[in-house]
N, C-alpha and C positions, 0 to 999 in steps of 0.2 A: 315679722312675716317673711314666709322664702318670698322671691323674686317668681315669678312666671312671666318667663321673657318668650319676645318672638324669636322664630327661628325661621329664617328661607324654607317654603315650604317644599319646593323644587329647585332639584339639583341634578345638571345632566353632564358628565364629565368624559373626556378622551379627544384622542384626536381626530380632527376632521369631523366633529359635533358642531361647527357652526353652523355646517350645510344641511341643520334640520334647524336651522332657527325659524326659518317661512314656516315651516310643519307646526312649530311651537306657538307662534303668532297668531295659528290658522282658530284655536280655537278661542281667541278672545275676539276675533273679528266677528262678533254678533250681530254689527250691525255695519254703517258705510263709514261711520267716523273714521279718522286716521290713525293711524302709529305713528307715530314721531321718535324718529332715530335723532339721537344725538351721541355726536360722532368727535372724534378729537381729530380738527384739523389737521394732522402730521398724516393723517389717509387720506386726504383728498389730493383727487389724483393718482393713486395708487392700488396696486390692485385691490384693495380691500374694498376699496369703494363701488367697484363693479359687482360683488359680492352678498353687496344691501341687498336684502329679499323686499324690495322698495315694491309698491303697488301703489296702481291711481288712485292721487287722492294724499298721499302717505307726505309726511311733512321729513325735510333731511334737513337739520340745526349742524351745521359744521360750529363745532363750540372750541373758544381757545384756553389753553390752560399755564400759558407762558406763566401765568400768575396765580399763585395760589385762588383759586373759587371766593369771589365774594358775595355778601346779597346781593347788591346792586345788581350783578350780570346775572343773577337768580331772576330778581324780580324784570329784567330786562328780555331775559331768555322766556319769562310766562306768557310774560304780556304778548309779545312775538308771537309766542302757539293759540294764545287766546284771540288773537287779533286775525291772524289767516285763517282760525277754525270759524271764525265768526262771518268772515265775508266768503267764505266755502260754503256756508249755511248747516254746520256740523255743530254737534253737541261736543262733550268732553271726551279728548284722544281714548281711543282703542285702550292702548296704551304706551307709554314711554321706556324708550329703549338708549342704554348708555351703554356704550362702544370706547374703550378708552382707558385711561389707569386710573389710579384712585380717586384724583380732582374730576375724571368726567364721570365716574359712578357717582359721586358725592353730587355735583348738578343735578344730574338724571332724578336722583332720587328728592332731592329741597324741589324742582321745577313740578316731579307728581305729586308733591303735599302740598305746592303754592297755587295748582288748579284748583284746588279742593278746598284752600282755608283763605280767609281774606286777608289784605293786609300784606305789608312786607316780611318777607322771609327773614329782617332784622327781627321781626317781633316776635317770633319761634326759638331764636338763640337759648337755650337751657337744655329742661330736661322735663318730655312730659305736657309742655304746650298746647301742640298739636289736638285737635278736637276730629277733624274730618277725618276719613282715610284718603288716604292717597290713591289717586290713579295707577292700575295695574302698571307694576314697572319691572322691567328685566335688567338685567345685568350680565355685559359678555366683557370680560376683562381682557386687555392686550400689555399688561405689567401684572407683576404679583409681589404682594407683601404688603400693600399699606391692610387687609382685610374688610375695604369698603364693601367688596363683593357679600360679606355676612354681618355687616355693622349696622344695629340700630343707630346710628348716628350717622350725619350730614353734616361735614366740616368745614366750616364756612367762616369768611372775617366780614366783620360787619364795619357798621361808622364806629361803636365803641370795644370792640371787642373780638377774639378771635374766639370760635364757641361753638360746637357742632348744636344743632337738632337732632336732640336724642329723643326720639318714639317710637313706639311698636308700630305706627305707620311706616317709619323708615324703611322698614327693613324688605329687601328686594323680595316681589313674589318669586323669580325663577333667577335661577342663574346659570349660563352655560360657560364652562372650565374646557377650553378647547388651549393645549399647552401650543400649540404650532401659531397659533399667535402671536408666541412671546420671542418666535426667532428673529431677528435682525435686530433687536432693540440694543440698543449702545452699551458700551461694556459699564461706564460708569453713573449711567440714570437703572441699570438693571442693578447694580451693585445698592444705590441709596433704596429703593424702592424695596429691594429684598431686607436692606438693616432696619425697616418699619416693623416688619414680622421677628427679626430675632431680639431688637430690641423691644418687643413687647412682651415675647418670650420671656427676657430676663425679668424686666419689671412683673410682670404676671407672676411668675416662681418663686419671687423673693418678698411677694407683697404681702399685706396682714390681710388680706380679703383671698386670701388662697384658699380653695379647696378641693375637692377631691375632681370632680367635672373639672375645673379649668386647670388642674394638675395634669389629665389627662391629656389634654390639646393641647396644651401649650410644654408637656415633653416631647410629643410628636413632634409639633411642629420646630421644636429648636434641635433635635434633631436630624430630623430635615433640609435646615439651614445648613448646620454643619458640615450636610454633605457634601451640600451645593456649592459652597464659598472654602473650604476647606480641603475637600477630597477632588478628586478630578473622574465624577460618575457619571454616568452612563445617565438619561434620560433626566437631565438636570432640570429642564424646566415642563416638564410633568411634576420633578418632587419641589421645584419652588412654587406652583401653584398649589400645590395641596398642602403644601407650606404655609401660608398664605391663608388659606381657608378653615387650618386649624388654628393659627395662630388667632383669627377673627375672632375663631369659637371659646379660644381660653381668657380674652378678655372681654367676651359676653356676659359672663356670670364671675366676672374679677372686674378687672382695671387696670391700666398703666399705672406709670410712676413719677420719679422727680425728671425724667429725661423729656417726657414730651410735657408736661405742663413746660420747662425752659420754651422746648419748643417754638410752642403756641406764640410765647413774646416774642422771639426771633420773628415768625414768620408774620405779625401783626406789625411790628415796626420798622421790619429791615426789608419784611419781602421776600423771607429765603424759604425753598422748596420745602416743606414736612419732613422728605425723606433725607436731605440736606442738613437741616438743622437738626436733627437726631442724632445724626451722626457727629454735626459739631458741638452736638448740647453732649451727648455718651462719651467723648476723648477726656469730658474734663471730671465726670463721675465715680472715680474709681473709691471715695469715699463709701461710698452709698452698694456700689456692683463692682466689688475687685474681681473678679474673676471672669464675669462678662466683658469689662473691659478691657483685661488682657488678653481674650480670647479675640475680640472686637478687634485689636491691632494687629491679630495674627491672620485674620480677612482682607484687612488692609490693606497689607506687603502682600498677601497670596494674591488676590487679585488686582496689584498694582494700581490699587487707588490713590491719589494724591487728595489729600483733606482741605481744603480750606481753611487757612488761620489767619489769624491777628482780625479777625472780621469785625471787634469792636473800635478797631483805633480811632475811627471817626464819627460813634456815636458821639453826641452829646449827652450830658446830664438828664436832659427831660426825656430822652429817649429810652435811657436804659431806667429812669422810674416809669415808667409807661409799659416797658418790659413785665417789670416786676409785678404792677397790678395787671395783667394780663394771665402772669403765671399763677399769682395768688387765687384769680375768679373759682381756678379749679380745685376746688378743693376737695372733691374723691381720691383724685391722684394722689395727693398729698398725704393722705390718708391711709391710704392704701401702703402709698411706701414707708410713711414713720408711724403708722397708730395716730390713736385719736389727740394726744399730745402733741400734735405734728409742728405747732404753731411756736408753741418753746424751743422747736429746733429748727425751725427754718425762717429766720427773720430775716427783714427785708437785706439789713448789710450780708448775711451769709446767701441771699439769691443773687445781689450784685457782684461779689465777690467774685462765682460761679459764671455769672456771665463775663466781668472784665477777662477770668482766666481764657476767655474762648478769640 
């Protein structure tokens, strides 16, 4: 059977489109419950925070994301809005709003399905779990490239595993693409955050689940990329956000690859950022994506990144097997990059290997 996947059903893009976000808010406010903004601490304090179209009543989650999202601070972050909605005397939020890069869209959206389903947000880990919908929830990005802002998935490490919540609840009701956002952000968390998008690009283009939809989005958007990290254009992060947004859209109806299944181990046993480990799982890939990753090192030197290496010398043995079944769980990705045989070519010494090289 084809796929009939959700899509964002609203989308409001340009700059200085925040300053209708109150407008956009206005008409889920049906009744007195709250909105609850959930905001990445790096704004508090700052102007952005003056900025909350915050009204009485409204709930502000200053959320941290030093660490990649786990359930725990899921199921910690519910409880929280469940517990002030309750001695408030208020039903289920208005709706939920995530402010922030990929790890606070990814919250936003696991804390609007964990009102709505019982149970720890550990027990959603796969694909399709989800029974309830989610609490109306928006998305204002202030990073672009991971494509949380159009991802049925919610990427999350749990007690056994790293593993989004993938549902057609996930997926954001509205999202506002306001690029003036994305100015001041550090040269080198803008640079990993953008390599989410181009390398999903690659993997998306060269994978056996390609076709003509995610052919479309995912040329745009790595060209896109190109511009951005390669040429020195004009309105750079206008076209990394729509970068970003296409890239979403071309692994909606595909999938990634052998780069971020690595990923996921990295970021389950060692702790290392998404956008981070991608880039140190793609330097050692050129098996798999030669030509992406010579282009990938030519981003690099252009925009004067320094990579992170030798980052295994102090794993242990049960750490980097712990990797491996991590990477293994996922196996669309896997699939997607070597066909359905994927299993004769990717054995556990040829995953370790892969990793020791990093």
């Amino acid at each position: 059977m084809f796929r009939n996947f959700k899509m964002v059903s609203r989308v409001i893009f340009g700059r200085g489109c925040f300053n209708q976000l109150d407008d956009i808010l206005a008409s889920e406010r049906k009744s007195d419950n709250p909105v609850v903004f959930m905001v990445d601490d790096v704004f508090e304090g700052r102007p952005l925070e003056k900025r909350l179209p915050l009204r009485q009543g409204d709930l502000l989650l200053w959320v941290n994301v030093d660490q990649e999202p786990k359930t725990a601070y899921v199921d910690q972050l519910t409880g929280q809005v469940r517990d002030q909605t309750k001695q408030a005397g208020k039903g289920l939020p208005a709706a939920v709003v995530g402010i922030g890069g990929g790890s606070t869209m990814d919250l936003a959206k696991a804390v609007s399905l964990m009102l709505t389903n019982p149970g720890s947000a550990a027990d959603y880990q796969g694909w399709d779990l989800i029974k309830n919908p989610a609490v109306y929830h928006l998305a204002v990005p202030t990073l672009s490239g991971t494509g949380s802002e159009v991802s049925r998935t919610t990427v999350l490490t749990g007690p056994e595993k790293k593993l989004g919540i993938n549902s057609d609840y996930t997926v954001f009701d509205q999202i506002v693409l306001d690029p003036e956002l994305l100015t001041g952000v550090p040269a080198d968390q803008r640079f990993y955050t953008g390599m989410d998008c181009y390398i999903h690009c690659i993997e998306s283009l060269s994978g056996t689940y390609l076709n003509a939809f995610s052919q479309a989005y995912g040329e745009k958007a790595l060209s896109l990329c190109r511009q951005v990290f390669l040429e020195d254009c004009r309105d750079a992060d206008d076209k990394l956000m729509m970068a970003s947004y296409f890239g979403g859209m071309s692994i909606a109806y595909s999938q990634v690859g052998v780069c971020h299944a690595l990923s996921y181990g990295l970021g389950f046993v060692l702790g290392i950022h998404h956008g981070v480990g991608n880039c140190i799982a793609f330097n050692q890939l050129e098996e798999y994506y030669p030509d992406g990753v010579r282009e990938f090192r030519q981003m690099l030197a252009k925009q004067q990144i320094n990579l992170p290496t030798n980052i295994m010398a102090g794993a242990s043995d049960r750490q980097i097997e712990k990797m491996i079944d991590v990477a293994l769980i996922l196996e669309p990705l896997w699939e997607n990059a070597l066909g359905k045989d994927w299993r004769k070519q990717m054995t556990r010494q040829k995953i370790k290997d892969l990793y020791l090289a990093m």
